[in-house]
N, C-alpha and C positions, 0 to 999 in steps of 0.2 A: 890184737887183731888189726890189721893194716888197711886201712880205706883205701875203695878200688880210687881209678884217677878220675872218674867222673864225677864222686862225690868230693872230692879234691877242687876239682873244678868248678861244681856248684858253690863251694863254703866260699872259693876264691873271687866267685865274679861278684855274689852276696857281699862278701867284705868291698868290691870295689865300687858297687853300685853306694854302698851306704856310707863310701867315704868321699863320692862324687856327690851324694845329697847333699853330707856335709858341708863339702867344699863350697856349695853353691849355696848353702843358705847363708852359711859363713857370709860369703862375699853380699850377700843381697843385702844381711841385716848390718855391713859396714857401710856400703852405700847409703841405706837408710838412716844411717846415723851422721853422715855426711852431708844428706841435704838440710837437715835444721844449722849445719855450721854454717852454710854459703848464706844460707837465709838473715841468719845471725848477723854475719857480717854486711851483708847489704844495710839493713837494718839499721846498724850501728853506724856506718859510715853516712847514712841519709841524715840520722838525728847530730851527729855531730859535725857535719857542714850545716847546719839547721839554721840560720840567722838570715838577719834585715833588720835594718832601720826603719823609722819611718814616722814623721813630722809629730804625730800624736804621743806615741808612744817612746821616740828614740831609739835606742838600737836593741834589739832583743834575739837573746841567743837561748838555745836549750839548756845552759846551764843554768837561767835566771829561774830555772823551773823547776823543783823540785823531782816533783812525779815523773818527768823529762831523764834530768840524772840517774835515778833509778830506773829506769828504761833501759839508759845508756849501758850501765854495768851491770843489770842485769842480761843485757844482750849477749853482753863481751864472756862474762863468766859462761854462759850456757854455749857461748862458741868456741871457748877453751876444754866445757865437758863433751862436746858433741865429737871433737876431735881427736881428743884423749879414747874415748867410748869406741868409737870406730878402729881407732888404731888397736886396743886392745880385743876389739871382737875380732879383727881381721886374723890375730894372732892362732897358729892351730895348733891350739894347748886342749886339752879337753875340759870342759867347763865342770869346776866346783861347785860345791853348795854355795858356799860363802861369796863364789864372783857371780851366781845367779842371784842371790838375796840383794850382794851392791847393786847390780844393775839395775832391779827391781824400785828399791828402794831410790837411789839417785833417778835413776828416771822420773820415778811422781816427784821429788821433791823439785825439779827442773822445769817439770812442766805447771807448777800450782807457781815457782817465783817467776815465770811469764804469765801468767796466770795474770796475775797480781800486777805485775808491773802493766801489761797491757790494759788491764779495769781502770788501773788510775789515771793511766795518761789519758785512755777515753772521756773519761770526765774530765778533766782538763780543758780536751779538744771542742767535748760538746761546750763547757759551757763559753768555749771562744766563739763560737757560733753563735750559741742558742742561750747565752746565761742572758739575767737581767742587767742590764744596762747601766742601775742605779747601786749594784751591789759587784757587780764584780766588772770582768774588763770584755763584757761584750762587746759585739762589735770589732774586737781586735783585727777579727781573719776579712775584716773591708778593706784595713788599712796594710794590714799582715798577711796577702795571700799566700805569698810564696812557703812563708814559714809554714801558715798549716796546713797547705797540702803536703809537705816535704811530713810533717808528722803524722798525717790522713796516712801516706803511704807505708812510713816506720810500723806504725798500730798494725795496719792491715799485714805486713810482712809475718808483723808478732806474733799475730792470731794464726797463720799461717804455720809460724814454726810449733805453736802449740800441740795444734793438730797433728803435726809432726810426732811431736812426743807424747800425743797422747794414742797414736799408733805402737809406737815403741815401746809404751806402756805395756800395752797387752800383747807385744812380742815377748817382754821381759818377763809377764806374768803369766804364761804359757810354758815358756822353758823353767821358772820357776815352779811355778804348783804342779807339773808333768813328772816331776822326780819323786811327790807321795804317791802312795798308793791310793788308789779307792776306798771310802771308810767301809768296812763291814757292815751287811745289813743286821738289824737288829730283828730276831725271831723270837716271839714268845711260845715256842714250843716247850709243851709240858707245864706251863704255868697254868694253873685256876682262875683266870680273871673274876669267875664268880664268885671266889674265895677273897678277894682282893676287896670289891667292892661290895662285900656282907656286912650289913650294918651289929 
């Protein structure tokens, strides 16, 4: 039985409407994944021109600092996945199990090592500020200003790109857990509960 052309042309517009949602979410969740890279990279370029000398201290660079270098590469890593991420969402393949699980998956794990890297350098920063004087190197940022504002502003980019991926998180875990189904409710029809709970 041959559908007239009007039902022809409803299936038709249906398919093109839902291949233009497509397309746009497509595109929006690539953008999305594009602002944590630019982020990333300001970031990373801030901490690695990061240095100054200065009479107390001598010359002091972000790599004398541990939590600093971990900062650095983790910056760099999450701006090589943000980029990768984007270019493959852009792509209009139709998405698997397995490429919803990665993304799922790699997204938390990206967003817990800035996570992480941004807590530590924090501490760092505070205690350049605010540590005690007789135990660690306070005071530094009187004679250090340049420096840590230059990592005030890294940190704060960081936390920034966090929240980035911790959007992208529940982009990934939306198109992820939207592929099961609903669990079935459970009904005790026909059971005895009073038979159940008879001593």
């Amino acid at each position: 039985m041959e559908s007239s052309p009007s039902v022809a042309a409803a299936r038709g517009d249906k398919n093109g409407e839902e291949e233009n949602g497509s397309n746009s979410m497509r595109t929006a969740e690539s953008m999305l994944r594009l602002l944590p890279m630019s982020l990333c990279i300001v970031s990373l370029v801030l901490m690695l021109t990061n240095s100054q000398s200065s009479d107390d201290f001598g010359l002091l660079s972000y790599s004398d600092l541990g939590a600093f270098r971990y900062l650095v590469q983790a910056s760099g890593v999450c701006a090589g996945y943000s980029l990768l991420s984007a270019l493959v969402s852009a792509l209009p393949r139709p998405s698997t199990m397995s490429r919803a699980w990665t993304f799922f998956l790699l997204d938390q794990v990206f967003m817990y090592v800035l996570l992480v890297a941004g807590a530590v350098s924090t501490e760092v920063v505070y205690l350049a500020y605010k540590g005690d004087a007789a135990i660690t190197w306070s005071g530094a940022c009187g004679s250090l200003g340049k420096f840590c504002h230059k990592a005030t502003a890294s940190l704060a980019i960081t936390f920034a790109v966090v929240l980035c991926y911790a959007v992208l998180s529940l982009v990934s875990s939306y198109r992820l857990f939207s592929r099961y189904d609903a669990p079935i409710g459970y009904t005790n029809k026909g059971i005895d509960m009073s038979a159940v709970f008879r001593t």
